[in-house]
N, C-alpha and C positions, 0 to 999 in steps of 0.2 A: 504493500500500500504506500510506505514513504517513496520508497521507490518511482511509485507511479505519478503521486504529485510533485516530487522534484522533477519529474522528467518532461511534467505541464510547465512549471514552471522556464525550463532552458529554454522558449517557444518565443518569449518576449522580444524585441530588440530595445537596443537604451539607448542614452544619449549622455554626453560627457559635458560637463560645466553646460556651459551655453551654446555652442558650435553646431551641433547638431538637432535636429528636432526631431522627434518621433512619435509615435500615439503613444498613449499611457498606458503603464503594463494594464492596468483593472477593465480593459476594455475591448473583448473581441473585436478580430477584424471586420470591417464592414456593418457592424451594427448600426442601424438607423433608430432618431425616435420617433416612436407611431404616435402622433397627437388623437385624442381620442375625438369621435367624431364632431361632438360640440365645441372641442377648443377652438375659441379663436384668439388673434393676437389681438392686444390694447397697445393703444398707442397714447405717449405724455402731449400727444398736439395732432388734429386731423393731418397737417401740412408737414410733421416732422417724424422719419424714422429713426430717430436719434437715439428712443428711446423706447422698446415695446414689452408686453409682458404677458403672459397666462397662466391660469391653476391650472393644474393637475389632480389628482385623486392625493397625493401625499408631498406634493410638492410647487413649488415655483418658478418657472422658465423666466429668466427676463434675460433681454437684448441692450447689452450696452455699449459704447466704446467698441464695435467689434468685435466684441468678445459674448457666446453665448451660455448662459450662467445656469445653473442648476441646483436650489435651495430645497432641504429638505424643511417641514415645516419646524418639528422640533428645534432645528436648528438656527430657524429664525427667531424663535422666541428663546431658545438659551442665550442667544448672541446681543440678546437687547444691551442699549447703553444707557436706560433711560438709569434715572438716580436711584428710583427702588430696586436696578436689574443689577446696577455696576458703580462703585466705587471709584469715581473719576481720580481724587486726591489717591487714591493708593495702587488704582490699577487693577483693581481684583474684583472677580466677580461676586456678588449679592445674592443674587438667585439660587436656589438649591436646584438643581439640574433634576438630580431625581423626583423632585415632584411636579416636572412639566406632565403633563398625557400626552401620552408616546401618538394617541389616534387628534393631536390639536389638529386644528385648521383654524385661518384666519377668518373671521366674520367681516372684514371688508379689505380692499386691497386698493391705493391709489400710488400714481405714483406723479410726481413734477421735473420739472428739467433736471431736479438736482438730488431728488430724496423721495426714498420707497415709504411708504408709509403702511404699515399694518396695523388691522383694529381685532383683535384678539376677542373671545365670546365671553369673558369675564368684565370689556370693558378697555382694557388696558393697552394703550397703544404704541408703537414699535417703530422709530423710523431709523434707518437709511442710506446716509450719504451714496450715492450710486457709485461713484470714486472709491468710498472704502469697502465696497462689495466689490468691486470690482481686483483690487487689491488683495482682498479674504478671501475669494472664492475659490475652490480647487482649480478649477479653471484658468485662472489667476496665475494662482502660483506656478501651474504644469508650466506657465509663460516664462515663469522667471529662473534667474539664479540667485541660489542663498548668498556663495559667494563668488566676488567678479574674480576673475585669474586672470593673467597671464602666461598661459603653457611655453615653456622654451626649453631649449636645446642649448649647448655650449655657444654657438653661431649667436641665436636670436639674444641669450645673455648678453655678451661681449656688445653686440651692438647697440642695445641699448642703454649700453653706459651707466647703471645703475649706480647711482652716488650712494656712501659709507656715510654716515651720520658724525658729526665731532662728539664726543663725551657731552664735555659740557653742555654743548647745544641740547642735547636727549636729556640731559639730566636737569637742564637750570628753564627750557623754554617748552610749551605748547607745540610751536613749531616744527622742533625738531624732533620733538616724540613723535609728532603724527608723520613727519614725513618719512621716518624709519617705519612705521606703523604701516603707511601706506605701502611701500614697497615688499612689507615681508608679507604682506595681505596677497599682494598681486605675483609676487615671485616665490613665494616662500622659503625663503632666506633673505637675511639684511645685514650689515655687518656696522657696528661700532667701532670708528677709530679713536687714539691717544688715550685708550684705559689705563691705569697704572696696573702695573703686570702683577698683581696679588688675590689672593681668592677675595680680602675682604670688600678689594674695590669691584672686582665683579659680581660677590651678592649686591652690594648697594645698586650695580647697572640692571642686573635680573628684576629686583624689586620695586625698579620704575615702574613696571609695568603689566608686576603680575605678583600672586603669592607664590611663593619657592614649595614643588611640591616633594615632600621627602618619601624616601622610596626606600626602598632595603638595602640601597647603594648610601643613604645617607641625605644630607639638607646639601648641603655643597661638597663637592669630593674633587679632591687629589687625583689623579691620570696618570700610573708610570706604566712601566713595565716591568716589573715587580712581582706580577703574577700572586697579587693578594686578592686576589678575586678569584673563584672558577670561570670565569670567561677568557675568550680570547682578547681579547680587548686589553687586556692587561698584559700582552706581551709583545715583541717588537715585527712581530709578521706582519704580513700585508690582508688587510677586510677588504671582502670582495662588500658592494652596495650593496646594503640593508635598512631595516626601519629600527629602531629602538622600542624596548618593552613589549614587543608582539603575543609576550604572555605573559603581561597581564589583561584582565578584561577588560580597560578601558587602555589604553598602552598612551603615555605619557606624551601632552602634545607638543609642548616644544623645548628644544636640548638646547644649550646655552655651551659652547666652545670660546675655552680663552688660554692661550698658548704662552704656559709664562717663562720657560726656557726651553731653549734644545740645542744641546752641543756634540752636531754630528750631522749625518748627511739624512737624506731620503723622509719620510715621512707627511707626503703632502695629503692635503685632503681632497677626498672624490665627492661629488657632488652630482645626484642627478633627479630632474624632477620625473618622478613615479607617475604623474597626472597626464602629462605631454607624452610619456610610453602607453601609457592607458589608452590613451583616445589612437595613439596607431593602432592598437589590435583591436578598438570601438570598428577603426575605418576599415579596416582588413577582414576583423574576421570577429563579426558581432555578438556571433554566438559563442566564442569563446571567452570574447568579454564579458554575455551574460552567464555562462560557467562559472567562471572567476569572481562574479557577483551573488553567485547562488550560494556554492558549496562551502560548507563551516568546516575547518579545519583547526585542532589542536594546536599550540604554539605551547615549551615547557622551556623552562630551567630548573636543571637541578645541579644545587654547590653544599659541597661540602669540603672547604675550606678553611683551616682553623677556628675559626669561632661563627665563620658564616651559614648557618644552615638554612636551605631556602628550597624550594619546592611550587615553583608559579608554573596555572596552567589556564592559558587565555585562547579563547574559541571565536572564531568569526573567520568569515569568509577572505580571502585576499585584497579585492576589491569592494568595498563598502559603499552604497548610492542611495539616494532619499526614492523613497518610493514612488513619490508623485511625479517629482520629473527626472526621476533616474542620472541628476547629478553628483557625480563622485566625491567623494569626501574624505576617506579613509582609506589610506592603501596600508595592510598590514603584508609586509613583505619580510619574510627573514630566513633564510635557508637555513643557517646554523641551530634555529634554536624552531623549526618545525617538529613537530611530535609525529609520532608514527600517525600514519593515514586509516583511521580507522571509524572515520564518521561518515565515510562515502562507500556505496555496494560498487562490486568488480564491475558491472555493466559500465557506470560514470565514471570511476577510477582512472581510464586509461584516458578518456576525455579528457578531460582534469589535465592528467600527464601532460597533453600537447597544446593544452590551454595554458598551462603552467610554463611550457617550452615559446612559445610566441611571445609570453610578455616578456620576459629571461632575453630573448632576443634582441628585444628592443632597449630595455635598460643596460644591454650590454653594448649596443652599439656606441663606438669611439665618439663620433658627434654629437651624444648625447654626455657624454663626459664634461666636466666642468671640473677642473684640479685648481685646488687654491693652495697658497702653501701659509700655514698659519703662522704668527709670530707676535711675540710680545708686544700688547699695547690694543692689539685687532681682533675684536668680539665676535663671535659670530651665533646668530641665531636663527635655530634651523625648525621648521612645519614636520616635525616628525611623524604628523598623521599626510604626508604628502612626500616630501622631500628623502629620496634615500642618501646613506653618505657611506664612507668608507674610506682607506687608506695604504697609503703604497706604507711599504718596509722599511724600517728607518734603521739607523746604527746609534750610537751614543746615549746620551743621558734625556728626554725629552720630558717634561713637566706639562700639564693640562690642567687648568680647572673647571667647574662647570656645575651645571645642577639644570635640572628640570622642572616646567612650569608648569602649572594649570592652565591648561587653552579655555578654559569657562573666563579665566580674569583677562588674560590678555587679549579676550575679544570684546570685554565687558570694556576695556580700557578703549580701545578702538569706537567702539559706539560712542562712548562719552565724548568722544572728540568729531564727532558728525562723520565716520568712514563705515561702509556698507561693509559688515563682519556678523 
């Protein structure tokens, strides 16, 4: 039986950020709606289609902006904003949801150039803005993206020149917070110059703009190669690209790089955006996107290192998308630290495999590589639900600090300064 509706499900096709559009998975092909014989449409003025509307048996059609909209009625009576429904000063709803009747209907319906008006059978009436339905409505949203990107390549990087932020400026001005802000929104990485090369001035840079979120690694941590960790990370090899924390259940959303010495050669950082490989295998090979989108797979670590005993096992598919309009959000990508494959039957298993092999493809490809080479002073902040990273082989003594954010704050932070996060 799972089987069978995972295998309804691989049927879908998606779409990546904004680039591409497609139907909505919830929605067979070619369905039409059958208006029942007595609908017909209203119109906000004889002379204008600007604006039209009709009932249904349990719901609301209306025409606006182009866009044609579909309200269930419950739904327009939970959503009231009148003063008894909603809490304007705090933003919260009044209403006890559970006690609407799931069989409401509206007792009257009008609407004006600008606002829906409904009169409710108790009396109580409901209006509108067409503008903010239009906004709200699934319909709406299938339109839009959560958030705006910029997908690139090492190429598309380079050329656009992206500016590093000054300390000071990030840390003393509005300005320069947002305009780092902006760019790690759009690129997902951004870097801070002239930090003074110590962990304690780089918690102070982290806590501009988010709370430090402590992990089993610690609140701020040390980087050698010392091998006091069970990871490879802690020794002087070469990481092939990956994402950080892929088991845990929510995997930590952005990593904080600050490079406070290194006396020897090699160890540059690899860079590559996971979203901009996404959408090649979206354009090539759809269904393997939507694969890659379906199947939950296992992520573990297990250390037992002197005093470190840890045991994390985080589940989710590789590629992670909002349901409504199938834009990507989360790549959990990590070879090293995948658990055995035991959440998928033998029929999709091998799928998987070659779904797994096409996107491996892409983030391997040389052009999509971005090598930075880190060094005292130069912060960097990396989209770890996006951005993979990794590193060549180094020789000598090399020092790191770092810690990881909470992406709930540093998007909270982003808002507060008027940027679409």
């Amino acid at each position: 039986m799972w089987c069978r509706r995972l295998a309804c499900l691989f049927k879908v096709p998606c779409r990546l950020s904004g680039s591409t559009r497609h139907r909505s998975p919830w929605l067979p092909r070619g369905r039409r709606t059958i208006l029942p014989p007595a609908a017909r449409w209203h119109h906000t003025a004889p002379e204008s289609l600007k604006c039209a509307w009709q009932l249904h048996g349990d719901h609301l059609e209306l025409r606006y902006a182009n866009t044609l909209m579909r309200f269930d009625f419950v739904w327009l009576r939970d959503h009231c904003r009148s003063a008894s429904c909603y809490n304007a000063k705090t933003n919260q709803r009044s209403l006890d949801t559970a006690s609407v009747d799931l069989g409401i209907k509206p007792k009257a319906v009008r609407v004006d150039e600008t606002t829906l008006f409904l009169t409710w059978p108790d009396g109580h009436v409901t209006r509108y803005g067409l503008e903010w339905l239009v906004k709200n409505s699934y319909e709406g949203q299938k339109q839009q993206v959560m958030h705006p990107r910029i997908l690139w390549n090492a190429e598309i990087y380079r050329q656009a020149q992206v500016p590093s932020v000054d300390c000071r400026s990030f840390l003393e001005t509005d300005e320069g917070l947002k305009e780092f802000l902006q760019n790690f929104l759009l690129y997902g990485i951004a870097f801070v110059e002239n930090v003074t090369p110590t962990k304690e001035d780089t918690e102070i840079l982290a806590e501009r703009i988010s709370l430090i979120r402590e992990t089993i690694y610690g609140r701020m941590w040390y980087f050698t190669s010392d091998f006091s960790r069970g990871d490879t990370a802690y020794t002087k090899l070469a990481l092939d690209r990956h994402t950080d924390t892929t088991y845990f259940q929510e995997p930590c959303g952005i990593q904080v790089f600050h490079c406070l010495k290194h006396e020897g050669t090699g160890g540059r950082t690899l860079l590559v955006d996971g979203f901009y490989a996404a959408e090649q295998v979206l354009r090539q090979a759809p269904d393997q996107f939507e694969l890659l989108s379906k199947v939950p797979l296992k992520h573990e670590y297990v250390e037992n290192v002197g005093d470190c005993h840890n045991h994390m096992i985080g589940v989710g598919p590789v590629l992670n998308v909002y349901p409504w309009n199938n834009e990507l959000y989360l790549i959990r990508y990590n070879n090293y630290d995948r658990a055995v494959i035991n959440t998928v039957p033998y029929d999709v298993v091998h799928r998987w495999y070659a779904a797994h092999r096409t996107l491996t493809t892409e983030l391997r490809r040389p052009e999509n590589e971005l090598w930075v080479k880190l060094k005292p002073g130069k912060a960097l902040f990396i989209d770890n639900w996006r951005v993979l990273h990794g590193r060549e082989a180094f020789t000598g003594y090399r020092q790191l600090c770092g810690c990881y954010l909470t992406r709930d704050d540093v998007l909270n932070t982003a808002r507060l300064l008027g940027l679409q996060a």
